[in-house]
Structures are given as C-alpha cells and as structure tokens.
N, C-alpha and C positions, 0 to 999 in steps of 0.2 A: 460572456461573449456569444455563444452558439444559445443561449436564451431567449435573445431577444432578436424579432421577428423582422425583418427585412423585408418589403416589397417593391423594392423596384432597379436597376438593372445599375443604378450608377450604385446604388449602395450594397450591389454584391459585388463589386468590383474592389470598391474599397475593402470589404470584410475580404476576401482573397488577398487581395495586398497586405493588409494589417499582419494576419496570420502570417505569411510570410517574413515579413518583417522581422515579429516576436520571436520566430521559431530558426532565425537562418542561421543564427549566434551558436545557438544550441546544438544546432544539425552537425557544425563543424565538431564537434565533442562526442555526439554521438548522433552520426548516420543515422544506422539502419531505423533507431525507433523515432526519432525525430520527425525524419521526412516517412515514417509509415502515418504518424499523429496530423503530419502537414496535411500528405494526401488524402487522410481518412476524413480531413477536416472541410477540402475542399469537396470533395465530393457530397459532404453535409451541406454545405450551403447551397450546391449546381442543386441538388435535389429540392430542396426545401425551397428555391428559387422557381424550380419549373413547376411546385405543387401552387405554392402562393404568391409568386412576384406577381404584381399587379399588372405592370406590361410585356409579361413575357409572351401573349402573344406574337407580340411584334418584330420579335428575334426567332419565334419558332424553331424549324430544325436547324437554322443557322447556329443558334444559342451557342452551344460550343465552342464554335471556330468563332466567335465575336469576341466569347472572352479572352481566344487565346490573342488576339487582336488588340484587345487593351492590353492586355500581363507581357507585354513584349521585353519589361525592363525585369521580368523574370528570368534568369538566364536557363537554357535547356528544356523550358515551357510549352508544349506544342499542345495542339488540339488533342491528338492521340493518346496525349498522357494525361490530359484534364477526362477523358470518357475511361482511361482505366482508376481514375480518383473516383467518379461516379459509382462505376462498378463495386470498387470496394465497399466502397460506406453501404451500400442496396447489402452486398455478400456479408460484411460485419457491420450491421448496424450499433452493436455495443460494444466493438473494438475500445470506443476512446477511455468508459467506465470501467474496463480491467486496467489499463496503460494507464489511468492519473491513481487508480489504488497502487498500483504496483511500485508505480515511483515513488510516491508520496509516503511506504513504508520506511525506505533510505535516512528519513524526517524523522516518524512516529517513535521507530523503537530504539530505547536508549542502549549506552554502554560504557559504563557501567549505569545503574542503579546503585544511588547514596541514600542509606533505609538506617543513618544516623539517628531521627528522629525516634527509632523503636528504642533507643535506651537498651539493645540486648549486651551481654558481653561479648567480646571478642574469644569466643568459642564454640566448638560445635554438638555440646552438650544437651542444647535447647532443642526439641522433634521439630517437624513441620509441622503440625497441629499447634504447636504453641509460636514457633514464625506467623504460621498463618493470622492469629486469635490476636497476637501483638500489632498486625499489621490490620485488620479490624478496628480493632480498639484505636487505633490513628488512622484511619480511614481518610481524614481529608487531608492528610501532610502525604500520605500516598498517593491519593489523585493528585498531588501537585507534582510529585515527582514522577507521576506517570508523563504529564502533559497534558495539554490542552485536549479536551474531545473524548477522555474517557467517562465510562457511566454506570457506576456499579451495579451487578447484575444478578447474581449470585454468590455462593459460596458450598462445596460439595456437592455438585449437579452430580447427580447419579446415574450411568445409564450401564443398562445389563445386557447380558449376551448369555442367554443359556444357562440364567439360575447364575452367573460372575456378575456382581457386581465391579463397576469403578467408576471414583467419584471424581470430579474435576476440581482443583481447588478454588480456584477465583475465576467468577465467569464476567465481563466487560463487556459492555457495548460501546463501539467507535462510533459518535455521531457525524465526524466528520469524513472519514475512510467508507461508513454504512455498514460495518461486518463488527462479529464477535469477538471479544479476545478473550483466549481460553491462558490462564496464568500457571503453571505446574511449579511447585515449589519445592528447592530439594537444600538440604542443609549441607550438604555434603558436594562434592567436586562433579561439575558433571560424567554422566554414563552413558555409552552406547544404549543402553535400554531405554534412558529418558525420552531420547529420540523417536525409538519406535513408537512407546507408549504415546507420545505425543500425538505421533501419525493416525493414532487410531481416534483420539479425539477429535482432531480436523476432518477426518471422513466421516465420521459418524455424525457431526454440526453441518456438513455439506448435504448428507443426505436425510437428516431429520430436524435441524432446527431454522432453517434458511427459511425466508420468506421470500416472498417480490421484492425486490429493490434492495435485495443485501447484496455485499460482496464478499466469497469470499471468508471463511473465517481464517484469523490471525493465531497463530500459537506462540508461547513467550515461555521458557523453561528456563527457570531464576533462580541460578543454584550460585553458591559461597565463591567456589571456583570452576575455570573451565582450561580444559587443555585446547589450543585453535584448530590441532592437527587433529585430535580426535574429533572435535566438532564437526570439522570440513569432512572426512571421509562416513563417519555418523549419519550425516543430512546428506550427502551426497545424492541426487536422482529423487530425493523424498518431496517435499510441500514444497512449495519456493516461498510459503506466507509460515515456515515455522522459524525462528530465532531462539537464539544462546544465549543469554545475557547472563553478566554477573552482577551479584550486588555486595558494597560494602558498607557494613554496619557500623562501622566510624570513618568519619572523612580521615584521610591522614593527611601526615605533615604536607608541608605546601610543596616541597621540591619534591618527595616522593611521590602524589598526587600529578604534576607535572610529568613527571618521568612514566607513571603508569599512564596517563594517555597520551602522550607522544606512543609510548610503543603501540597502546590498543589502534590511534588513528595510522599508525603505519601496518600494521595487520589489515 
C-alpha cells in the first residue's frame, strides 16, 4: 500500500480514505496505536504528495484545507489535525517499521513449542548441548515448527567481555519481521537468571550485529517449564522483543492438550 507511487490529487484522496477505512475497525479495539499508524500514515501520503503529485501545484498552500474538504465523511477530520499527521511522519519517519514488527511478534512466537519430532524421553536427564545437537539433527521439522520466515543462522555464536566468554545457542534470522532471533535453551523450568542472561544477548546484537534495515533483535528462552508469575515480574521493564516459551516433547492426549491451551490462551 504505502509502495506504490501516487501522483495525482484524486488518488491521494482515495489512499487517505482507504486507510481509513482498513484501520477504523481496528481503532475501536485499540485506540491509541491504531490511530497513531492512521495518522502516521496520512502524513506519509500529504508528504509524498507534496514531493511528487504531479498536480500539486495547483492546490499549493491551500493543499491541506482541500483535503480536509473532501474527508468530510471522516468524522472529527479537520485541517489542523491533517498538518499535526504531516508533522509526525517528517518527526518519525520509521515510526510504522517498529509498530508492524512489534505487532506482528503477537503472530511469530509460539506457545507452547511441540519438539515431538526429537524422539527425546520424557525427562530431564538429556543436557542442553544434546537438546540443542537433537534439534540440529531435525533441523527442518524445527523450522516448521518454528513458522514461516525463519533462517537458520548459527549455532554457539560467541561473544566475550573481558577474557568471559558466552555462547548463544541458536541464532535465526526472521526474513519477514527483518531481525535476529537469538534461541536460549534450557532443560529445566524457567529462571530469573535466564532473563537477565538473555537481556545481555539482545543488547549486545543491538549494538554489534545490526545492520541497515534490521529490526530489532527477537530473544526466545525455550525451557521444559515455566512459572507465568515468575516470568512476568523476571521481564518486567526488560526487552519487550524477549519471550517465554515452553516446549513439549511429546504431544499429549487430546483433552489434556485442550485443557493446557485453554489455560495458556487464557493467561
């Protein structure tokens, strides 16, 4: 939608309504970032209209008040607040590429992870080094249960601090989200520690592995169990791109299966 090039006054009229349109539904569910993506969005087009619409001479410094002239079946629309939508998108020009990663995580990361296909037993006997090496060795039944858009990237990326090594277990690239995912594996019940440890891998990909056009890297700590309450005061104030997840190594029965994500989707 916002790709493709518009030059002329009746067809930024319509792309301002469109948007509108797609987004009014949404707005009602969630406000505040909806109409911040509306506004951020019109202002994208006023702009993009006054660098290349073909007849925007002809509207000149009226522009503005013209459009707000057609969008009358906008309700609460006025000229004043089409030149504060301008303003934004000029102030956050890459507002909208944090806001579709940030939503679009809601999608990506699962809960639970079903990791049936490792054949491991049901115990917690097996290290992480041999989770890890199992999950490897089945490498494409794990990108399927990852999801669509992951890219495997690594495995024990290393980075030091002062003669300390630590290695990361599985490193991902999201082609569709544009960022890293860093995977921590832990055999055992999540810990307040995993969290920190995690934090320090997300900072450290923000300020040494990023390139142009990344977003963002993703953290996933993928342990047997997790407590929700530890979790939530754990992450508390930390990453808002690190996540909990669990994974089970045998699917279970169908009503149990059932019963555990009823409870997880009502958490």
């Amino acid at each position: 939608m916002l790709l493709k090039e518009k030059n002329n006054f009746d067809e930024l009229i319509k792309n301002l309504s469109n948007v509108h349109d797609a987004l009014q539904n949404k707005a009602a569910k969630a406000v505040n970032q909806f109409l911040s993506l509306r506004n951020w969005v019109f202002g994208y087009y006023i702009v993009e209209y006054e660098q290349k619409g073909e007849d925007r001479a002809k509207y000149g410094e009226n522009l503005i008040r013209e459009i707000a002239d057609r969008l009358t079946h906008i309700k609460g629309l006025r000229f004043r607040q089409l030149y504060v939508c301008k303003d934004f998108y000029l102030a956050y020009p890459y507002f909208l590429r944090s806001v579709t990663a940030k939503s679009s995580n809601e999608e990506i990361i699962r809960n639970p992870y079903i990791l049936e296909f490792l054949d491991l037993e049901e115990k917690t006997e097996y290290s992480e080094s041999e989770l890890e090496q199992q999950i490897l060795n089945h490498l494409q039944e794990f990108l399927i249960e990852l999801g669509t858009g992951f890219c495997f990237e690594a495995r024990q990326k290393r980075i030091t601090f002062d003669n300390k090594h630590l290695r990361m277990d599985l490193i991902f690239y999201h082609r569709i989200l544009k960022c890293h995912v860093l995977i921590d594996l832990k055999v055992n019940e999540f810990d307040y520690a995993d969290a920190g440890q995690m934090n320090v891998y997300l900072n450290y990909y923000k300020e040494n592995e990023m390139t142009e056009g990344d977003n963002p890297p993703i953290g996933i700590i993928l342990c047997a169990n997790k407590n929700d309450t530890l979790v939530k005061y754990a992450t508390s104030g930390m990453d808002d791109h690190l996540f909990v997840s669990k994974y089970l190594i045998k699917l279970p029965e169908k009503k149990v299966f059932e019963n555990f994500m009823k409870r997880e989707l009502s958490q």
